[in-house]
DRENPA-3360 file (N, C-alpha, C; in nm, 2 decimals, always signed):
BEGIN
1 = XXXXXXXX = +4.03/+7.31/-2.65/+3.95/+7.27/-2.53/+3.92/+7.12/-2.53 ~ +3.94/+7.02/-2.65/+3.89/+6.91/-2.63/+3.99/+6.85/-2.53 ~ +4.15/+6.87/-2.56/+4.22/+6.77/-2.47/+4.25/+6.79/-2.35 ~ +4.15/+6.88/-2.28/+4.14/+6.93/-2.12/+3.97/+6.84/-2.12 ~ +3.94/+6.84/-2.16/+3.77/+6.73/-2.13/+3.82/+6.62/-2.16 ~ +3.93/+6.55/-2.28/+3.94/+6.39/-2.31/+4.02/+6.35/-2.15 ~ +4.09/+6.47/-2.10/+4.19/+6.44/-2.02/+4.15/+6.44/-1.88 ~ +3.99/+6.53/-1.82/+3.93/+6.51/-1.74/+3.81/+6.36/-1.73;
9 = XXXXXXXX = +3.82/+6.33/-1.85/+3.72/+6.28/-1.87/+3.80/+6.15/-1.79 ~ +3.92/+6.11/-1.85/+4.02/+5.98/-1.82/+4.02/+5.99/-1.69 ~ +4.03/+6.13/-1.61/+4.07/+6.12/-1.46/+3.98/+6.09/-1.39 ~ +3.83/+6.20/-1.44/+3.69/+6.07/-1.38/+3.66/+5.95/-1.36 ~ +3.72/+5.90/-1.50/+3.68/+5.77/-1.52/+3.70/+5.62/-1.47 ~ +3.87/+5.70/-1.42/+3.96/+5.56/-1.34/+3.94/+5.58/-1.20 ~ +3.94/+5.46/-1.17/+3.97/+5.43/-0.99/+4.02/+5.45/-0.93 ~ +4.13/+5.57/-0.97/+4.25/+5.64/-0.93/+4.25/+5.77/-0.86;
17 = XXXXXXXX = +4.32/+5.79/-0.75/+4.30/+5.97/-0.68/+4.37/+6.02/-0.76 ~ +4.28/+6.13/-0.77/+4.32/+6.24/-0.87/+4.35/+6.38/-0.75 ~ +4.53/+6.38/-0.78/+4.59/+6.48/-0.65/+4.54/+6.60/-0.71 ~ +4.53/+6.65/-0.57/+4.46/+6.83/-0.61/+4.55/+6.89/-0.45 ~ +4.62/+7.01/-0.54/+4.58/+7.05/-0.65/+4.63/+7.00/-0.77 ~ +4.57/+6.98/-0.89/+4.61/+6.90/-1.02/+4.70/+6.98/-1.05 ~ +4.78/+6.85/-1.15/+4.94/+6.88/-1.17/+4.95/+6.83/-1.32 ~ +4.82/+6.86/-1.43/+4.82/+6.84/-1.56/+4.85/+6.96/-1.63;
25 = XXXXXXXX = +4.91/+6.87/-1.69/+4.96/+6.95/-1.87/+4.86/+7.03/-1.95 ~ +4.74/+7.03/-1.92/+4.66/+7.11/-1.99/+4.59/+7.26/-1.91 ~ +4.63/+7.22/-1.75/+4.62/+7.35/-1.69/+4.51/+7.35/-1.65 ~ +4.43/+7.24/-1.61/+4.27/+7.23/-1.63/+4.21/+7.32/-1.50 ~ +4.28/+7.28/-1.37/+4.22/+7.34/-1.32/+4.23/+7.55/-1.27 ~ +4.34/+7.56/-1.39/+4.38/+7.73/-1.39/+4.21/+7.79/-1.47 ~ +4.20/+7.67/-1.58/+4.08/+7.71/-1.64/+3.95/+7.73/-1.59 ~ +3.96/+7.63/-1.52/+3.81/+7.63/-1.39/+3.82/+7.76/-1.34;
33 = XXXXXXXX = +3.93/+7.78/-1.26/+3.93/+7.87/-1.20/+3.95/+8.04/-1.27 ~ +3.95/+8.07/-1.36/+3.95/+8.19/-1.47/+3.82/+8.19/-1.51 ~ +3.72/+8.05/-1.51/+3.62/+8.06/-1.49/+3.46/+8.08/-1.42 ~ +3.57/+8.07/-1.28/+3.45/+8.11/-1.17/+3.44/+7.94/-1.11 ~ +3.50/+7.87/-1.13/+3.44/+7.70/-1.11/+3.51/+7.67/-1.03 ~ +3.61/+7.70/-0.97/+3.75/+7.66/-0.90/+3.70/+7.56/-0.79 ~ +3.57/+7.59/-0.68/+3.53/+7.56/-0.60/+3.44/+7.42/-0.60 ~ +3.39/+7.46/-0.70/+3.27/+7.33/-0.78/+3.39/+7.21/-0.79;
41 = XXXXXXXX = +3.45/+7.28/-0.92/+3.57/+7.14/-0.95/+3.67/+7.08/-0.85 ~ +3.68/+7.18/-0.74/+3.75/+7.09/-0.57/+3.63/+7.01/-0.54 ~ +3.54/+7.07/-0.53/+3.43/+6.97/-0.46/+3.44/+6.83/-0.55 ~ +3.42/+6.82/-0.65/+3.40/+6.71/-0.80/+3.53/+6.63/-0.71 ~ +3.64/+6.71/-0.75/+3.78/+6.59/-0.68/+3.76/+6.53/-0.59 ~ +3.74/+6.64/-0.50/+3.73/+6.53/-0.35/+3.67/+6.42/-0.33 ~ +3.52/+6.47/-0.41/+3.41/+6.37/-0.39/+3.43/+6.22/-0.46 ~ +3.51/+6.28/-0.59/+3.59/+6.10/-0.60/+3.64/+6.10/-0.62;
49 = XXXXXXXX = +3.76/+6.14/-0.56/+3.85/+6.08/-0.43/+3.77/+5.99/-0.31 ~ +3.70/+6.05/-0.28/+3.61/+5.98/-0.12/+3.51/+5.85/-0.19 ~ +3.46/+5.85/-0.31/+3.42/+5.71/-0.35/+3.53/+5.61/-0.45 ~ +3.64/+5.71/-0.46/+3.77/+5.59/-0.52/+3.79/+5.50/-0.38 ~ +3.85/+5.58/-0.29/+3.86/+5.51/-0.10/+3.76/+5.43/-0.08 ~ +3.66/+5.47/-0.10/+3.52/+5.39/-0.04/+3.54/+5.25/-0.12 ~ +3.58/+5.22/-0.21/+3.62/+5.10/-0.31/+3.72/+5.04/-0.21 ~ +3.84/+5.09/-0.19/+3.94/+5.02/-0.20/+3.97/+4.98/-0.04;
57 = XXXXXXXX = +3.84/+5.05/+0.04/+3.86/+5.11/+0.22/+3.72/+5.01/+0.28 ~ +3.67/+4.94/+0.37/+3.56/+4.94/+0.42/+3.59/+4.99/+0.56 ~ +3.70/+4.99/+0.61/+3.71/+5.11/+0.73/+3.83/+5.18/+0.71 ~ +3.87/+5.29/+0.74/+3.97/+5.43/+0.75/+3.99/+5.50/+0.84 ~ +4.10/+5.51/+0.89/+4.12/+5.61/+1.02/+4.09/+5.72/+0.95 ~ +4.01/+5.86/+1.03/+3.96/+5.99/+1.02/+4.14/+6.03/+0.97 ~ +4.21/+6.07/+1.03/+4.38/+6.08/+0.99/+4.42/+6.06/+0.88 ~ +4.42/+5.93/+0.86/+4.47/+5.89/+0.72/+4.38/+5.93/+0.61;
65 = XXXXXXXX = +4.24/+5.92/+0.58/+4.13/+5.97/+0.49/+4.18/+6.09/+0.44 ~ +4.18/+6.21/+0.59/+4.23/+6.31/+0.53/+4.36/+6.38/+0.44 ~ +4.50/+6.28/+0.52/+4.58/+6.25/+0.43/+4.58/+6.25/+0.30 ~ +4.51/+6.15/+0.30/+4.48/+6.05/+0.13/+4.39/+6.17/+0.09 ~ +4.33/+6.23/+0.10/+4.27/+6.34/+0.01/+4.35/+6.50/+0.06 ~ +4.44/+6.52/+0.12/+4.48/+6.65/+0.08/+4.40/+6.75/+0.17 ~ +4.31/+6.67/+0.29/+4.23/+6.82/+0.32/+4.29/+6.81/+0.47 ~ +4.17/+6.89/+0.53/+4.18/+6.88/+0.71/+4.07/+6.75/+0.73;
73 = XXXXXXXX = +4.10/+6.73/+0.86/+4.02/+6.64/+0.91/+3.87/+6.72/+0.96 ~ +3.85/+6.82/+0.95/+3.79/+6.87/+0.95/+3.68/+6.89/+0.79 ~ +3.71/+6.95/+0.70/+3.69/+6.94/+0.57/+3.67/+6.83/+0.52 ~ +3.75/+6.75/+0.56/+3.71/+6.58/+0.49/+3.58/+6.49/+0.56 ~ +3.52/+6.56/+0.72/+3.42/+6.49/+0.76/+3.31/+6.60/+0.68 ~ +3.37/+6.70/+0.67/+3.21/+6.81/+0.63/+3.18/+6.74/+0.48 ~ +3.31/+6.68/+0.40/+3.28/+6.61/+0.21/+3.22/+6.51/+0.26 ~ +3.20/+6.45/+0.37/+3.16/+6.30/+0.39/+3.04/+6.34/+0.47;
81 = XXXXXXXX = +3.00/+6.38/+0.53/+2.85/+6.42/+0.57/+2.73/+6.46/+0.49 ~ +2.84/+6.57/+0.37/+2.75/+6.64/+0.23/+2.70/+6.50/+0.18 ~ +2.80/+6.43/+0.13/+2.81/+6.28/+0.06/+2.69/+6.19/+0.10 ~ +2.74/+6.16/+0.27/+2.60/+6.07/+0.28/+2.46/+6.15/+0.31 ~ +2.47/+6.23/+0.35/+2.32/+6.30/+0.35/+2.28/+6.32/+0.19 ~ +2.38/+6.31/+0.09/+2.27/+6.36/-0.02/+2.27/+6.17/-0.07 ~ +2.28/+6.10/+0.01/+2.30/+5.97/-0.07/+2.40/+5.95/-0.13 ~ +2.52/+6.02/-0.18/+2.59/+5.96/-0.28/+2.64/+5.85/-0.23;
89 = XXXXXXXX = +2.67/+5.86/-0.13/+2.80/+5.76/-0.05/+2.76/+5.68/+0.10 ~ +2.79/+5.58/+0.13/+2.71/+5.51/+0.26/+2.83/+5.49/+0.31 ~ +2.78/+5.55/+0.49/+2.93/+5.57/+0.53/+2.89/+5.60/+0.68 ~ +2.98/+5.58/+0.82/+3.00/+5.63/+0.91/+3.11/+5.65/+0.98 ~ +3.10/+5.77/+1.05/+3.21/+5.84/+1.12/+3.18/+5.81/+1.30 ~ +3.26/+5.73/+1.33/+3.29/+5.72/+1.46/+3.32/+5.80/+1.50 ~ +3.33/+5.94/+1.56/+3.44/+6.06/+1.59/+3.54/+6.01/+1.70 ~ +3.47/+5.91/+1.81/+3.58/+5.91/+1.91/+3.68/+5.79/+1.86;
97 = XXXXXXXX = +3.64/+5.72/+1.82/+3.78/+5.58/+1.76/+3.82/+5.68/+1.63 ~ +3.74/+5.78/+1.56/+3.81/+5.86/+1.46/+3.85/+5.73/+1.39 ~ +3.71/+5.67/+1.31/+3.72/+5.52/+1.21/+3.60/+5.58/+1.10 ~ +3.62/+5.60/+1.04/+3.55/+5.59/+0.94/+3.47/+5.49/+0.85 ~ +3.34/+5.43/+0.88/+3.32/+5.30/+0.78/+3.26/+5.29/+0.66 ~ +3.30/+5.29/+0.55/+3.22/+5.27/+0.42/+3.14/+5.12/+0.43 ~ +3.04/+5.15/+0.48/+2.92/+5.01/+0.45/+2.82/+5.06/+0.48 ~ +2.74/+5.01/+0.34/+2.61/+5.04/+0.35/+2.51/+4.92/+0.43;
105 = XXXXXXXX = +2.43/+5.00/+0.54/+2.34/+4.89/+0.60/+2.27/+4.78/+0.56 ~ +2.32/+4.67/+0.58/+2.18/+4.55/+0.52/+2.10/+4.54/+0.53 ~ +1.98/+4.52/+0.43/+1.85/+4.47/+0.46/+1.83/+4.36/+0.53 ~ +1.70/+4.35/+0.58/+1.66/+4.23/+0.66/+1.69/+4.08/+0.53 ~ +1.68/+4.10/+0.42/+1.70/+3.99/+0.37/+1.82/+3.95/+0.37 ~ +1.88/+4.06/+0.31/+2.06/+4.05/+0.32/+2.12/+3.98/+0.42 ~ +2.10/+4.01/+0.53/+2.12/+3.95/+0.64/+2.05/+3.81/+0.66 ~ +1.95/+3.76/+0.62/+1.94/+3.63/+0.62/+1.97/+3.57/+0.52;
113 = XXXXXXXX = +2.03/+3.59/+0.43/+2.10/+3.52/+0.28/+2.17/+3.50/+0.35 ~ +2.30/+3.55/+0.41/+2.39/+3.55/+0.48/+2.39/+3.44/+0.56 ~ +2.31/+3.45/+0.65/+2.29/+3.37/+0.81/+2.28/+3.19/+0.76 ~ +2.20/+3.29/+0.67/+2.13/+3.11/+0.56/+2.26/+3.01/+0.53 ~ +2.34/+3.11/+0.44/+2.44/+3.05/+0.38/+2.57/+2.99/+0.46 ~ +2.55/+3.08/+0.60/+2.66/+3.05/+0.67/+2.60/+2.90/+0.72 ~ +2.51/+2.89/+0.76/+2.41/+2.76/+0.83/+2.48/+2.65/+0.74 ~ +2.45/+2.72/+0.59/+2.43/+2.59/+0.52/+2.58/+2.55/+0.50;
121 = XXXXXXXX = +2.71/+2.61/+0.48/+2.86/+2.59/+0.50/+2.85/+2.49/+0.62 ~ +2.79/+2.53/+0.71/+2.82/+2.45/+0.87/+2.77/+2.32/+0.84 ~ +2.67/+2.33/+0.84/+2.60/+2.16/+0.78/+2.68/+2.09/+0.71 ~ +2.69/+2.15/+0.56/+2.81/+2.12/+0.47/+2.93/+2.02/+0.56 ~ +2.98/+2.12/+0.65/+3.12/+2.10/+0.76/+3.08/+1.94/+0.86 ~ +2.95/+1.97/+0.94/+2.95/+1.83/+0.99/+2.89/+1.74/+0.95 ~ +2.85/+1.72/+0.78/+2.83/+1.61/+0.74/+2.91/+1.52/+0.69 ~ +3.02/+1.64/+0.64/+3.13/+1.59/+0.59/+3.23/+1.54/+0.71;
129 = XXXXXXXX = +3.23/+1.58/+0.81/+3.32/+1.55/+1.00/+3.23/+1.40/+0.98 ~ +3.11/+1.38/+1.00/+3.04/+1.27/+0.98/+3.12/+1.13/+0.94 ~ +3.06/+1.18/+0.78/+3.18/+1.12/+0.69/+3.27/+1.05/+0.73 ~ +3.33/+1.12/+0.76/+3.49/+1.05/+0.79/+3.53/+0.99/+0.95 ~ +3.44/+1.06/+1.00/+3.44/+0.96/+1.12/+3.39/+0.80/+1.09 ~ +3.30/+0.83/+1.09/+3.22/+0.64/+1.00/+3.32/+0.58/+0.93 ~ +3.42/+0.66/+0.81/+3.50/+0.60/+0.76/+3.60/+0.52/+0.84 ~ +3.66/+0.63/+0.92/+3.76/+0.56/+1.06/+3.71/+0.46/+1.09;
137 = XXXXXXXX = +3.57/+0.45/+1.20/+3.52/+0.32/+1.23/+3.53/+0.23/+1.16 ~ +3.48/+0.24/+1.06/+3.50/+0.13/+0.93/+3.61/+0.08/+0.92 ~ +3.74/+0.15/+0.90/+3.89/+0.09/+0.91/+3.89/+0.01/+1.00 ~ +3.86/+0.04/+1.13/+3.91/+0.01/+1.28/+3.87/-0.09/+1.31 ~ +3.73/-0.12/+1.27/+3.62/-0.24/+1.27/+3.72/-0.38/+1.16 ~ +3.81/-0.32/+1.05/+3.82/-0.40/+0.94/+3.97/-0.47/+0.98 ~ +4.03/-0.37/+1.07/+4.21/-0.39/+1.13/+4.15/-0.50/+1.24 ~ +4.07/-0.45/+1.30/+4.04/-0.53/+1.44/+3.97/-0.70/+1.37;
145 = XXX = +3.88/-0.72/+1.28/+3.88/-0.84/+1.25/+4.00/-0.95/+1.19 ~ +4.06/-0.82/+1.15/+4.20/-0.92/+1.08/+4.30/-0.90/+1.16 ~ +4.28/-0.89/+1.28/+4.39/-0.93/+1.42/+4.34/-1.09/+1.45;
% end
């Protein structure tokens, strides 16, 4: 039994979808299922599956999501509604553009670190435009005396 848990444990562990139905050498999930678990351990897959995507996705066509996990589009909004209502996952479903967005909402600060930092890039931009304008004049002023 250990090299069906070292071997789930690796498939948890990576950032990787894990196809279901599984297609491992240890049978893992014939065992779930001789066990009564069959349904628990689809749920477990899916669910990361849907936060492997959430990494790699900040929007998703409804279409493809379901694709990429193997279900209906149907089934894949009901794992994604379980998901963000219980908190796991921060996420919205457009139904009519059928887009799916993994982002979780900013706080009011968030959003002004942001705002801040963009300000302060822009300043950055026309002090340095500044700069080099004055520099030009300076040439122009220096060609124009030595005519």
């Amino acid at each position: 039994k250990l090299p069906m848990a070292k071997n789930l444990v690796e498939l948890f562990t990576t950032d990787e979808l894990i196809p279901w139905p599984l297609n491992d050498e240890f049978k893992t999930s014939g065992e779930f299922k001789s066990m009564g678990y069959d349904t628990q351990f689809q749920r477990s897959v899916v669910q990361h599956n849907i936060r492997v995507l959430s990494k790699y996705y900040s929007r998703i066509k409804s279409e493809r999501l379901a694709f990429l996990l193997g279900l209906s589009e149907e089934k894949t909004e009901a794992y994604l509604s379980e998901m963000v209502q219980s908190k796991q996952l921060h996420a919205k479903i457009d139904r009519p553009a059928q887009i799916v967005t993994f982002a979780r909402k900013k706080t009011a600060n968030e959003v002004v670190d942001e705002w801040s930092s963009d300000v302060s890039k822009l300043l950055g931009l026309v002090e340095k435009t500044c700069h080099l304008i004055n520099k030009e004049m300076m040439v122009a002023k220096i060609k124009a005396k030595k005519k």
